[in-house]
C-alpha positions in Angstrom: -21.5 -8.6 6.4 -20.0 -11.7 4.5 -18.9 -11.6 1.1 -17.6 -14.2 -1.1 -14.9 -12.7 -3.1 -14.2 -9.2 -1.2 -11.0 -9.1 1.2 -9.3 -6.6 3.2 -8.1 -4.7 0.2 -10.0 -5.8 -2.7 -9.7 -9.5 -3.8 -6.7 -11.0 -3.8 -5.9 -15.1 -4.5 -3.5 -16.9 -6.5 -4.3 -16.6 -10.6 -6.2 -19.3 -11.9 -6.6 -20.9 -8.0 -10.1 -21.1 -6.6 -10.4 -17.0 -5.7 -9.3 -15.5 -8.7 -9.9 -16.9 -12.0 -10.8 -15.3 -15.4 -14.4 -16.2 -15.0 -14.4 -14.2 -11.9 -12.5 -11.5 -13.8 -15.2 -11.1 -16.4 -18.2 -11.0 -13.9 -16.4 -8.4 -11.9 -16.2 -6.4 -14.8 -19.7 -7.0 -16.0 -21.2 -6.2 -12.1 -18.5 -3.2 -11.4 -19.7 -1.7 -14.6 -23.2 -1.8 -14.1 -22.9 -0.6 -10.4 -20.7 2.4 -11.5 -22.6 3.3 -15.3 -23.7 7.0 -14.3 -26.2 9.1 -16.8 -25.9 8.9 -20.6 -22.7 10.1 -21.1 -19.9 7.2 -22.6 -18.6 5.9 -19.4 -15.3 4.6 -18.7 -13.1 2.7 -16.5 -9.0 2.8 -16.3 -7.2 -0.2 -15.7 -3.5 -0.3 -14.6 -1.7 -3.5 -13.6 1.7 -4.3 -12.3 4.5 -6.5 -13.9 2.9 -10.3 -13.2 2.4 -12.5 -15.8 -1.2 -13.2 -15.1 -2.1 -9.2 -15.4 -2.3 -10.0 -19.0 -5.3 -12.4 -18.8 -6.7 -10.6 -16.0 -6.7 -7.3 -17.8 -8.5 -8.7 -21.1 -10.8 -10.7 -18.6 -12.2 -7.7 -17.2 -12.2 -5.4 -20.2 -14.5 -8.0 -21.9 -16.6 -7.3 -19.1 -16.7 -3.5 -18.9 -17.2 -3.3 -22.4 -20.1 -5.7 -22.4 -21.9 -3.3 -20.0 -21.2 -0.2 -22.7 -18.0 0.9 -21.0 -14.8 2.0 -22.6 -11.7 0.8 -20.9 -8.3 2.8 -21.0 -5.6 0.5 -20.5 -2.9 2.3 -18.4 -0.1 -0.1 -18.8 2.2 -1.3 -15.9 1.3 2.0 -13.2 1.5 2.1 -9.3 -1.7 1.5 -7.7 -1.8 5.7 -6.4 -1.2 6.7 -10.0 -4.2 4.6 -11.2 -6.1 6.4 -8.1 -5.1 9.6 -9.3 -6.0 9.0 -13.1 -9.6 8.1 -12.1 -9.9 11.5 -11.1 -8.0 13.0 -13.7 -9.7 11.0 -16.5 -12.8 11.9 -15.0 -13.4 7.4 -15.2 -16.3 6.7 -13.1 -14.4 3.7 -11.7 -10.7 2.7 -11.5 -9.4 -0.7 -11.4 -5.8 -2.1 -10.7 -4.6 -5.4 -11.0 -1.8 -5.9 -8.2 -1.1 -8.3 -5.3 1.0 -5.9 -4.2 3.7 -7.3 -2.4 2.6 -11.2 -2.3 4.4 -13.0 -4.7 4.4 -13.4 -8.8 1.8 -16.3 -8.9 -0.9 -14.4 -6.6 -2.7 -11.7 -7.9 -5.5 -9.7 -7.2 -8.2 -6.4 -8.4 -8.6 -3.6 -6.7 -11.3 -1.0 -7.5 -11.5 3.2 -7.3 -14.6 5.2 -7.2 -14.6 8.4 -9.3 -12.9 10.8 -6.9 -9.9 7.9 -6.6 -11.2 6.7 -3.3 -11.3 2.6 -2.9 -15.0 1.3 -2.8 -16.8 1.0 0.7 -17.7 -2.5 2.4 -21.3 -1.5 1.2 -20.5 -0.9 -2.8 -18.2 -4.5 -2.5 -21.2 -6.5 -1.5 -23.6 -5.0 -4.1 -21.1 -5.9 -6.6 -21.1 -9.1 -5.2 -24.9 -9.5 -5.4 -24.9 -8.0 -9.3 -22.2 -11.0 -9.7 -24.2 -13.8 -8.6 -27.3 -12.4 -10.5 -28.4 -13.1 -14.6 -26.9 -9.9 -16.4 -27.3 -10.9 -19.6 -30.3 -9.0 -19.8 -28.4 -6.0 -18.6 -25.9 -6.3 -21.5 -25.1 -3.5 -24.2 -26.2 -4.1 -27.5 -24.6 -3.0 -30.8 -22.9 0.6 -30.8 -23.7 0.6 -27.2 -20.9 -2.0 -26.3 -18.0 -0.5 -25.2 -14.4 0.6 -26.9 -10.7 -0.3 -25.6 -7.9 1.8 -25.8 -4.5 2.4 -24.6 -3.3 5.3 -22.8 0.1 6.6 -24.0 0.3 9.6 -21.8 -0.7 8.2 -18.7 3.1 7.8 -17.3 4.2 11.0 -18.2 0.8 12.5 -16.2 1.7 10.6 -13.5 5.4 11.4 -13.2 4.4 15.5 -13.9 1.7 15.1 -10.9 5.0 13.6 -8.4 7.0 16.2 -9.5 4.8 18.8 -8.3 4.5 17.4 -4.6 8.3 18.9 -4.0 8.4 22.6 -2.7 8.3 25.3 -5.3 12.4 25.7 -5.9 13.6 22.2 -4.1 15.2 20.2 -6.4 17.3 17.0 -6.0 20.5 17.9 -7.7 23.3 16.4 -6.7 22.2 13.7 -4.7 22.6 10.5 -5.0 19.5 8.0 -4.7 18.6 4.4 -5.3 15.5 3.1 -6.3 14.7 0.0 -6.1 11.2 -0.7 -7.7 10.6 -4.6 -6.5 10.5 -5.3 -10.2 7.0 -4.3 -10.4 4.7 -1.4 -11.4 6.7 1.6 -10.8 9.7 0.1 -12.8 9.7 3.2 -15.4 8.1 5.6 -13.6 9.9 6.3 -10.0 13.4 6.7 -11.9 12.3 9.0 -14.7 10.7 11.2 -11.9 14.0 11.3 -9.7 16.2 11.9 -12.8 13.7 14.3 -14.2 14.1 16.5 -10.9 18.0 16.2 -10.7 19.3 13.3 -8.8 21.9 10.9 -10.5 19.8 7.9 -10.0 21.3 3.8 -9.6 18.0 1.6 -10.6 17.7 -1.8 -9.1 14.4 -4.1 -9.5 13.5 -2.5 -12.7 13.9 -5.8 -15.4 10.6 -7.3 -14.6 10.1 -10.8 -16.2 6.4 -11.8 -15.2 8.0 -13.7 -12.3 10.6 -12.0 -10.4 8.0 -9.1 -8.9 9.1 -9.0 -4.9 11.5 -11.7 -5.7 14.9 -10.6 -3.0 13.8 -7.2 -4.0 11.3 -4.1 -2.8 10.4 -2.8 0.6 10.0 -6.5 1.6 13.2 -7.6 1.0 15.8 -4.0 1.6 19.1 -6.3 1.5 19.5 -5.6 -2.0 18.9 -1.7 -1.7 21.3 -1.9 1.7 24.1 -3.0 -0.7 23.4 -1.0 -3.2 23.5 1.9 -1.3 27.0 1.1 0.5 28.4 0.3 -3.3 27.5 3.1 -5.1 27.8 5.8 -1.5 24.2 7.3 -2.1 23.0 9.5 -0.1 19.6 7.7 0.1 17.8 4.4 -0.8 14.3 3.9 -1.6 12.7 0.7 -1.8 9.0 0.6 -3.3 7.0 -2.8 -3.1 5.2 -4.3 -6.5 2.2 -1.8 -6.8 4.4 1.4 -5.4 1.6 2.2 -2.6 4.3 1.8 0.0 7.6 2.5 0.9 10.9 2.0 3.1 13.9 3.9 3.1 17.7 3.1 3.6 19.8 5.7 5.1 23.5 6.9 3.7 24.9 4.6 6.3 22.9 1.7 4.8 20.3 1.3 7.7 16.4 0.9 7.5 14.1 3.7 8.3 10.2 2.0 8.5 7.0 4.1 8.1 6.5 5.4 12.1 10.5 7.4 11.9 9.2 8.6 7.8 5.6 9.6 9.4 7.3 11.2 11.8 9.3 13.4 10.1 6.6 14.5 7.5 4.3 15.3 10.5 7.1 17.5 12.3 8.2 19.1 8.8 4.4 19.7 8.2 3.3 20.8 11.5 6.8 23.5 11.6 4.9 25.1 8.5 1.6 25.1 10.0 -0.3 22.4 7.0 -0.9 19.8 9.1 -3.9 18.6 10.0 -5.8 17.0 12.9 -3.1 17.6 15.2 -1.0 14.7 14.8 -1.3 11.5 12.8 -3.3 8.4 12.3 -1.1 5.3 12.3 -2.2 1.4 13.0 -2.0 -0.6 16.3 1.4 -1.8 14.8 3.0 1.4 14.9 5.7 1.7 17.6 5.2 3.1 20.9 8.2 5.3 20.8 6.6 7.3 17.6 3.3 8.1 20.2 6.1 9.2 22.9 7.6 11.4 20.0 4.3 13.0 18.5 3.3 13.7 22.4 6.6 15.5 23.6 5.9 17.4 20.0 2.5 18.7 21.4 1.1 16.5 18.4 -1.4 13.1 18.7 -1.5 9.7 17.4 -4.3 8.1 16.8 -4.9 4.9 16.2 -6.3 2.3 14.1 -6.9 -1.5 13.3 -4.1 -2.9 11.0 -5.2 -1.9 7.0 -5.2 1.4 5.2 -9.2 1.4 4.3 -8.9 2.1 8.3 -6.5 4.9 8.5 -7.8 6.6 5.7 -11.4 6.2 7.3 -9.7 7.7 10.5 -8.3 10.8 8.5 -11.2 11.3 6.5 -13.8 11.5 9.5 -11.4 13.5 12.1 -10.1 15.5 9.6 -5.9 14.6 9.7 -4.1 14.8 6.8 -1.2 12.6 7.1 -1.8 8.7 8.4 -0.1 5.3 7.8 1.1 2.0 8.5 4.2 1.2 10.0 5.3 -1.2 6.7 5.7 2.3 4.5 1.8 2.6 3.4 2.0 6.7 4.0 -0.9 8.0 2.8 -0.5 12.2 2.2 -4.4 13.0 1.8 -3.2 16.7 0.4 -1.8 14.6 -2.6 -3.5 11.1 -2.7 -6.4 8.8 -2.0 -4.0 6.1 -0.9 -0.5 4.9 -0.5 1.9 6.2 -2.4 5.7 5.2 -1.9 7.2 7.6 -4.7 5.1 10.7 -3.0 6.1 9.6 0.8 9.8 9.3 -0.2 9.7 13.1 -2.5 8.1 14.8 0.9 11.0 13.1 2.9 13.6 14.2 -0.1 12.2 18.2 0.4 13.3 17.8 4.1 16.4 16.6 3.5 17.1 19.5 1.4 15.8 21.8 3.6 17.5 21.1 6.9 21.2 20.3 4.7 21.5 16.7 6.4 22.3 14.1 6.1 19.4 10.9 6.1 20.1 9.6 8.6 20.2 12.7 11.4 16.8 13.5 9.7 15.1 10.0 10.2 16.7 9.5 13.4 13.0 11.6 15.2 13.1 9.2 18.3 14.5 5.9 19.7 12.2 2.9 19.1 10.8 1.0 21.9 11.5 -2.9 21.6 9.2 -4.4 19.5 9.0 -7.7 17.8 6.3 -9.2 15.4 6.4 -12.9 14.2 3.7 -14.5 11.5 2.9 -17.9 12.9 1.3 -20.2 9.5 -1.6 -22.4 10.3 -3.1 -25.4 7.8 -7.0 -24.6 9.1 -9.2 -24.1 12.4 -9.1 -21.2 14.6 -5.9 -21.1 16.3 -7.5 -18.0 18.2 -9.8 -19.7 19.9 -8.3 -22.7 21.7 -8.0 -22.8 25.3 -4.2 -22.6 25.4 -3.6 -19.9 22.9 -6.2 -17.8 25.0 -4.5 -18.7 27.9 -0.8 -17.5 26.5 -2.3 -14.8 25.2 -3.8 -13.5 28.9 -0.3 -14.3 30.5 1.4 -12.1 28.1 -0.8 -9.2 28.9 -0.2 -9.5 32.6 3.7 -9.8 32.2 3.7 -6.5 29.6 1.7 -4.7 31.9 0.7 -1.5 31.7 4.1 -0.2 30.3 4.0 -2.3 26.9 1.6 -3.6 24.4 0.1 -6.8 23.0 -1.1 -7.2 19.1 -2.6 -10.5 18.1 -4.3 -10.8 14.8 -5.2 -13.1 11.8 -4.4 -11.4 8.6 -6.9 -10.4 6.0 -5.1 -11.9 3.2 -3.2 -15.1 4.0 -3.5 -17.7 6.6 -1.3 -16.4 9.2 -1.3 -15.0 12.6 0.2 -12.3 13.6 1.9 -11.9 17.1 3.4 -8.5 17.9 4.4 -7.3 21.5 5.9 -3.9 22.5 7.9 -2.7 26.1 11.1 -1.2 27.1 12.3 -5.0 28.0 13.5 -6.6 25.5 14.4 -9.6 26.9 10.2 -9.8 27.9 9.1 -8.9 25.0 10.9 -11.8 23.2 9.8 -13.9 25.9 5.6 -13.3 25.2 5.9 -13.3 21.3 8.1 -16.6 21.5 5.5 -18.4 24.2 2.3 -17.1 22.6 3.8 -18.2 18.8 4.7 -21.9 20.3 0.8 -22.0 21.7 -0.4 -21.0 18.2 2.2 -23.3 16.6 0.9 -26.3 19.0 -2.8 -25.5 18.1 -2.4 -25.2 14.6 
């Protein structure tokens, strides 16, 4: 199925570039509309956005084109991307939007869409929203008192930081410990601290003065140097680093170390599986996910399965096999008994109620099994198919024999920017550096 303007998680481009400009904005809203306008009740559509500057002209673009069709638009205001999933649902809004690049930088940006019950749209529902967009609709337009209303949703943070709340255990709190949060300077900038103050932690803020521009900027779960030191200044007992739409998460131990999704996935399974709520019998996790979390869930009696790289994938996984915790090595943890889709605020709570339960400290709790050397580099190409020249093929290949059976091999072009991905796996380390560096120089050479 091709599609013009659809990615890997919605569309995604740099504001006012070729992909993403307010023209396209406006027929989005116009063909999302009419695809989602269900019986003859007022339908609506919530919007949230993160902290860039071009979510400004993004968010009118696309109101004026709900409201053309006879929708009303709540605005939600700067929101993670899981709250705006959950306050589809709530709202009862027969279609969700955010505006987010998520972790790419300010000057991207990009619109993702919900279905009713908070899910994102299928492959299918993308393309015939691509179809309505290339079509007339001007004949499809409201008239009169059937064009739709805008309005602007003063409760929706305080709904949101109730429903996060409520994740913990009946009786756990978080008194008396100290946390960091660092909110990239994006969407979750009020929300995550109220939350963690609101259930008793003394709370030190970082990444929460967005300026338009700064979003990601040496900041967030793409950049935990910041929360690291922060962490060792202040002696908290745990960092927590969200990216600019808050659908993903990485930790920082008392001791000022990183703890990545598998060793957070981990724990949640074990702590969920000890109470008998988990589901599926293990977890769903991506190719990426290191070999020495599958050598923990095993020994655990518990299974991993996996998926291709992207959490449309896991959450298909989870959805058809019935698991209910899955997610991506880069801190997308997706809790199905709670959410639709990543949420880093929700992951990080269900990691706080086990830290309280078991009295230690973050680091003995995250420390679930040793990781077996692993090493992923992004190689940037101009244009052309790196992938499919002779040489690179031929790198590739010798990479696979050398691993052997004993270690693993990841190669793959990423959905959102021109890069290729080169990840490799074993208990050598020395080997594994070896491949990634020999199979990188071939892409390099035919890029």
């Amino acid at each position: 199925m091709t599609r013009r303007h659809f990615g890997t998680d919605g569309i995604r481009g740099l504001a006012n570039g070729e992909k993403l400009t307010p023209e396209l904005a406006l027929r989005v809203g116009m063909a999302a509309g009419l695809r989602f306008v269900r019986g003859e009740h007022r339908n609506r559509v919530v919007i949230g956005k993160d902290t860039r500057r071009s979510g400004y002209m993004i968010e009118s673009a696309l109101a004026a084109g709900f409201t053309a069709v006879g929708m009303d638009v709540y605005f939600l205001g700067p929101m993670p991307t899981p709250a705006v999933a959950m306050l589809t649902r709530s709202l009862r809004a027969d279609l969700g939007v955010m505006i987010s690049a998520s972790h790419n930088p300010y000057d991207d940006n990009g619109i993702k869409l919900f279905r009713p019950d908070g899910f994102k749209l299928s492959d299918q529902v993308e393309a015939d929203i691509e179809d309505l967009m290339q079509s007339d609709l001007t004949p499809r337009l409201a008239r009169g008192r059937d064009i739709g209303r805008a309005h602007r949703d003063e409760a929706a943070q305080t709904r949101y930081i109730e429903y996060t709340k409520r994740t913990l255990p009946i009786g756990v709190d978080l008194a008396g410990l100290r946390i960091v949060i660092d909110c990239a300077n994006g969407a979750a900038y009020k929300v995550a601290p109220i939350a963690l103050w609101e259930l008793g932690a003394e709370v030190f803020p970082i990444g929460v003065t967005p300026d338009g521009f700064n979003i990601n900027d040496k900041v967030g779960s793409t950049a935990p140097e910041a929360l690291r030191a922060k962490v060792k200044e202040v002696r908290a007992d745990i960092g927590i680093a969200l990216d600019g739409d808050a659908d993903r998460v990485i930790i920082v131990d008392e001791r000022g170390e990183v703890v990545d999704g598998d060793q957070l996935m981990a724990v949640i399974a074990q702590s969920w599986h000890s109470r008998g709520r988990l589901n599926g019998g293990g977890l769903v996790a991506t190719v990426m996910s290191n070999l020495g979390l599958e050598r923990y869930l095993s020994a655990q009696g518990l299974s991993l399965e996996r998926t291709a790289v992207g959490d449309r994938y896991v959450l298909e996984t989870m959805r058809a096999k019935g698991f209910n915790v899955g997610g991506e090595q880069s801190g997308h943890i997706i809790l199905s008994d709670y959410t639709t889709t990543g949420d880093g605020l929700i992951a990080a709570l269900q990691l706080l109620a086990v830290v309280r339960e078991r009295d230690r400290p973050v680091s003995q709790v995250t420390s679930c099994f040793e990781k077996v050397p692993q090493l992923l580099q992004s190689v940037r190409f101009k244009n052309g198919k790196p992938l499919e020249n002779k040489k690179v093929k031929q790198a590739i290949a010798e990479g696979e024999t050398r691993l052997g059976t004993a270690g693993r091999l990841i190669i793959r072009e990423s959905g959102t920017e021109p890069v290729i991905r080169v990840m490799a796996e074993g208990d050598d380390e020395d080997l594994v550096a070896a491949v990634v560096r020999d199979i990188s120089s071939a892409i390099s050479d035919a890029a």
